[in-house]
N, C-alpha and C positions, 0 to 999 in steps of 0.2 A: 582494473576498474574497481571502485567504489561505490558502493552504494547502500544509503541510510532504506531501513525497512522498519516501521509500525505494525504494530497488528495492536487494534484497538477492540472496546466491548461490545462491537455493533455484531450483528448477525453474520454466519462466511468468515469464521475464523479459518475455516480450508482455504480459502484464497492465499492468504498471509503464509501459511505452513505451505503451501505448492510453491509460492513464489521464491521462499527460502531453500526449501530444497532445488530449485531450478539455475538457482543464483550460485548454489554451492556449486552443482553436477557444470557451472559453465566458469568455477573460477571465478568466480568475483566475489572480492571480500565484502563481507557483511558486517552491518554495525545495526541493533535490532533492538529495539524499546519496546515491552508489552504493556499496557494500559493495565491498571491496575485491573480493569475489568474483563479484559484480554483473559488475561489468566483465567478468570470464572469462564468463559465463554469458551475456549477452546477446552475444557474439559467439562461444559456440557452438552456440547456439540460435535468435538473427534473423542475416538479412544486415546489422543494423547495428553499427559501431563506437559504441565507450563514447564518443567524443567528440560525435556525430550527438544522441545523447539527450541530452547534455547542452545543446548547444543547443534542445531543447525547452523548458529549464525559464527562468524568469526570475531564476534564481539557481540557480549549484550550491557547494556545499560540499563539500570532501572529508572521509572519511567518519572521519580520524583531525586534524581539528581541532575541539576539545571546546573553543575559543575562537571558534566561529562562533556568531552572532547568535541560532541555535534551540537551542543548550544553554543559555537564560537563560530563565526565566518571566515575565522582563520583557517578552520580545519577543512579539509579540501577534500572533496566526493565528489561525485556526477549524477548524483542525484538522491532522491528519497522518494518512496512511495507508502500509502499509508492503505494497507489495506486486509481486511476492511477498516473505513472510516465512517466514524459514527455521525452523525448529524451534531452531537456536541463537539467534536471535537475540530469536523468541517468550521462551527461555526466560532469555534473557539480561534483557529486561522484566521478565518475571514475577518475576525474584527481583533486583530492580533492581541488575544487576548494570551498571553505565552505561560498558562501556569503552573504544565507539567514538562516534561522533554519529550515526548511529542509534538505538541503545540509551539515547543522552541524550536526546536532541529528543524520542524517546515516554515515558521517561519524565517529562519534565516538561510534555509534555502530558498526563499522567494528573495531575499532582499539581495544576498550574492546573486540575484538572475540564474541559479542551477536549475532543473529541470524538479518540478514537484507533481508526481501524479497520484491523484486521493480516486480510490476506488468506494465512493458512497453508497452506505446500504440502507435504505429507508424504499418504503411506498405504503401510501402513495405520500406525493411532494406536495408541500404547503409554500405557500409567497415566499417566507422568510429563508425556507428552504434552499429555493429556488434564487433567490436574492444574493443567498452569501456564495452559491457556485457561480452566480455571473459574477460576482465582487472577487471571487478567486480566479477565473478566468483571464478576466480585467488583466489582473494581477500577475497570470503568468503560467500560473496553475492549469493541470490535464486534467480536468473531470472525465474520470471512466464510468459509469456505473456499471458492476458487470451483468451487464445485459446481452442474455444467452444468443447465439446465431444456432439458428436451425439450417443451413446450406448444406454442412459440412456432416449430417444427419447423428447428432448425439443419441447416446444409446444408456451414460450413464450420468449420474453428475462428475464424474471424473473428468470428460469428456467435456462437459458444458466448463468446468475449473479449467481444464488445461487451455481452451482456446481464447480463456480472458488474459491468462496469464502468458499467452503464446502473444499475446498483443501488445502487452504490459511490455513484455523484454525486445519486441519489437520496436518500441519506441526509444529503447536505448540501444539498438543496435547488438544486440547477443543474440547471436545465432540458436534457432532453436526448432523445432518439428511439432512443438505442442497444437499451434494453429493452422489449421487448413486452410489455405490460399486459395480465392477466388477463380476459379481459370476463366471465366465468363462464360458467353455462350455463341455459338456459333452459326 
């Protein structure tokens, strides 16, 4: 398996960093663009440096070469996930405005029909906001926002991370124990 991963400047650079390590620990190759602003944000947000995530991934690209292998629809993955995704960046998709490789690599996994799921971080949502998820939708796109479940009783943010990202790889079918499963009720 394949799979394109963003970690852009929106807030929840931990998202992007758990999902890369979960994607390693399950064997699937990685191909990782960090937003220029990525980089500032994951170091002032985790204790790690931009360069530590990038050895997580099995490729990284920078995020201003639009001649790397995933701005082509020839190059073949199963999908991409952008997360976190900033509201510029959502809307930079939405109205395919393609001007970094981020904003290429999803959109042309929307246009090969691959699977694109944007994990946005914003609140609260405004119209236009609101506008370019249903236009990504439309379109083909998983809108996650990670929006914590209390069932499964969180204790840390580690906890509330693992079960967005346990749902994330769920939707690509990789096996995984991050997410606690509803058993309903009796």
């Amino acid at each position: 398996m394949h799979i394109v991963a963003a970690i852009t400047g929106a807030t929840g650079a931990v998202y992007g960093i758990t999902l890369l390590r979960e994607l390693a620990r399950a064997n699937v190759e990685t191909h990782l663009v960090l937003s220029d602003w990525a980089r500032h944000t994951i170091e002032l947000e985790t204790d790690y440096r931009a360069s530590a995530i990038d050895a997580l991934a099995s490729h990284v690209y920078s995020a201003n070469n639009l001649a790397a292998p995933i701005a082509s629809g020839s190059f073949r993955h199963d999908g991409m996930v952008i997360a976190p995704c900033s509201m510029k960046t959502l809307s930079a998709i939405a109205n395919g405005y393609a001007d970094n490789l981020v904003s290429r690599a999803a959109d042309v996994t929307l246009k090969e029909k691959r699977r694109l799921i944007l994990l946005p971080r914003e609140t609260p949502l405004h119209e236009i906001h609101l506008e370019n998820m249903l236009k990504l939708a439309r379109a083909g796109a998983v809108i996650m926002p990670p929006v914590p479940a209390f069932y499964h009783h969180p204790t840390t943010i580690t906890d509330i991370v693992h079960h967005t990202i346990g749902r994330v790889l769920d939707l690509f079918a990789i096996e995984n124990d991050l997410a606690s499963r509803w058993e309903g009720l009796e």
